[in-house]
N, C-alpha and C positions, 0 to 999 in steps of 0.2 A: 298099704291103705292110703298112703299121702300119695304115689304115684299115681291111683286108681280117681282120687279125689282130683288131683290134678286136672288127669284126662276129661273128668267130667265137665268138669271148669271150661276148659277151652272148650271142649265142642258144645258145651254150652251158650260160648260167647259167640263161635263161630255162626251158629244157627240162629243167634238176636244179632246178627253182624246187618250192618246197610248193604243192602245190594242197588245198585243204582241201574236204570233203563233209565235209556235217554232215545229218542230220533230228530232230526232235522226235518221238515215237509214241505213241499214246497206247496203255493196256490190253489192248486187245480189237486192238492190229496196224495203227489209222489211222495212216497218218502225218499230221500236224497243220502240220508245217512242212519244207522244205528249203531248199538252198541253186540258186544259176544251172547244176549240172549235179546232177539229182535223183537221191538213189538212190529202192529201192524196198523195201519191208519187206512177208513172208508171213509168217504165223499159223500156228504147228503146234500142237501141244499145248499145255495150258497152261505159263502163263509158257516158253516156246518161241518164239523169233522167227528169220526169214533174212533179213539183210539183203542188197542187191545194191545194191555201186558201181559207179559209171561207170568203174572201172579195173582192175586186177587187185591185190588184195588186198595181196596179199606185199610190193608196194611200198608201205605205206600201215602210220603206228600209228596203231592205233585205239582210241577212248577211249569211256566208256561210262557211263553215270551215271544214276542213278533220280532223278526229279525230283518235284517239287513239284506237286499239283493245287488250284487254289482252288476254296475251298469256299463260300466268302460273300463278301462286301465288307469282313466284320472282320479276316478273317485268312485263312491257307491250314495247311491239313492234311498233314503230310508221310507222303506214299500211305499214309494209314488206317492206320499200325500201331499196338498197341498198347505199353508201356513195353516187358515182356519181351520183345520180337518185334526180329529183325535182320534188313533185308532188305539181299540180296548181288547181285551182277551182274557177268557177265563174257562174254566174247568169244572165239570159239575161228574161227580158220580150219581147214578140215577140207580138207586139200590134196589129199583123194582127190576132193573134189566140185568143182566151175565155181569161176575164177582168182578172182572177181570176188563171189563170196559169201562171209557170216561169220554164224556164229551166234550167236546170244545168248540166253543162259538167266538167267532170274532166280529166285531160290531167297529163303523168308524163317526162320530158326530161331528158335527159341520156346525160351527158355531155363527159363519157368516150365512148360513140359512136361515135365523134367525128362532131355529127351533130346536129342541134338544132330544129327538128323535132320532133312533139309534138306525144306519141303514147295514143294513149282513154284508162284508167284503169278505170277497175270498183273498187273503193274503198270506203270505209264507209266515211259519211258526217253528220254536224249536218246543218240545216238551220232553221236560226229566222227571224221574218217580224214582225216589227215595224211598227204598220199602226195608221194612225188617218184619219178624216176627212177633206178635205180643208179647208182651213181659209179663204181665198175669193173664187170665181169663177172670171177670166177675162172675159169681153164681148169686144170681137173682135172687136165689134160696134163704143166702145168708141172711142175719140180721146185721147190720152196726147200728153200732151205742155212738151214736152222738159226741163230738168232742168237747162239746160243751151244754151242760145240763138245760133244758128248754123252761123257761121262764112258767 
């Protein structure tokens, strides 16, 4: 009985274990690197990306970060901008669209513009998804009791 409890155990832990996807992409939507289960990245407009995991999204935080291109052997460039220029990046799940897709838009603001208008740049990104399994399911159904009695 305790060997059989055992095995439960583990392949319990195994199947809420993190699984990690990551890729590299460059500008123009190549992906340049992944991990042992790939995802996939499309190109919509500028600075506009769709990425697709091998999972369903919802389960999965996702991280997102504009990266570094080398330029020469002396040094690297961090994606061409200039002093006043800030470039942003972020990730939206759009839960009307497929489990397993996430968008990414990168915006850069120019503060010596004198406005804070966001313009679309296509620049290189790396993004990782951190996914596991749920640990419970809620059923709507249930009632809870309050933890503390309501006034």
């Amino acid at each position: 009985d305790d060997l059989e409890s055992n095995i439960a155990t583990v392949a319990s832990d195994i199947n809420n274990a993190t699984r990690v996807h990551f890729g590299r992409v460059a500008a123009n939507g190549t992906l340049q690197k992944t991990g042992n289960q790939p995802i996939s990245v499309s190109k919509g407009g500028t600075g506009n990306y769709t990425v697709t995991l091998p999972e369903n999204a919802t389960n999965c935080a996702i991280e997102t970060s504009l990266h570094a291109q080398v330029e020469d052997l002396a040094g690297q460039v961090i994606v061409g901008l200039v002093y006043s220029q800030e470039a942003y990046i972020w990730t939206v799940h759009n839960e009307d669209g497929p489990a397993n897709e996430v968008d990414v838009f990168v915006r850069i603001y120019d503060s010596a513009a004198g406005d804070n208008l966001a313009v679309a740049a296509d620049l290189p990104f790396s993004i990782t998804a951190y996914c596991s399994n749920p640990i419970f399911i809620f059923d709507p159904g249930i009632i809870v009791t309050p933890i503390f009695p309501s006034p």
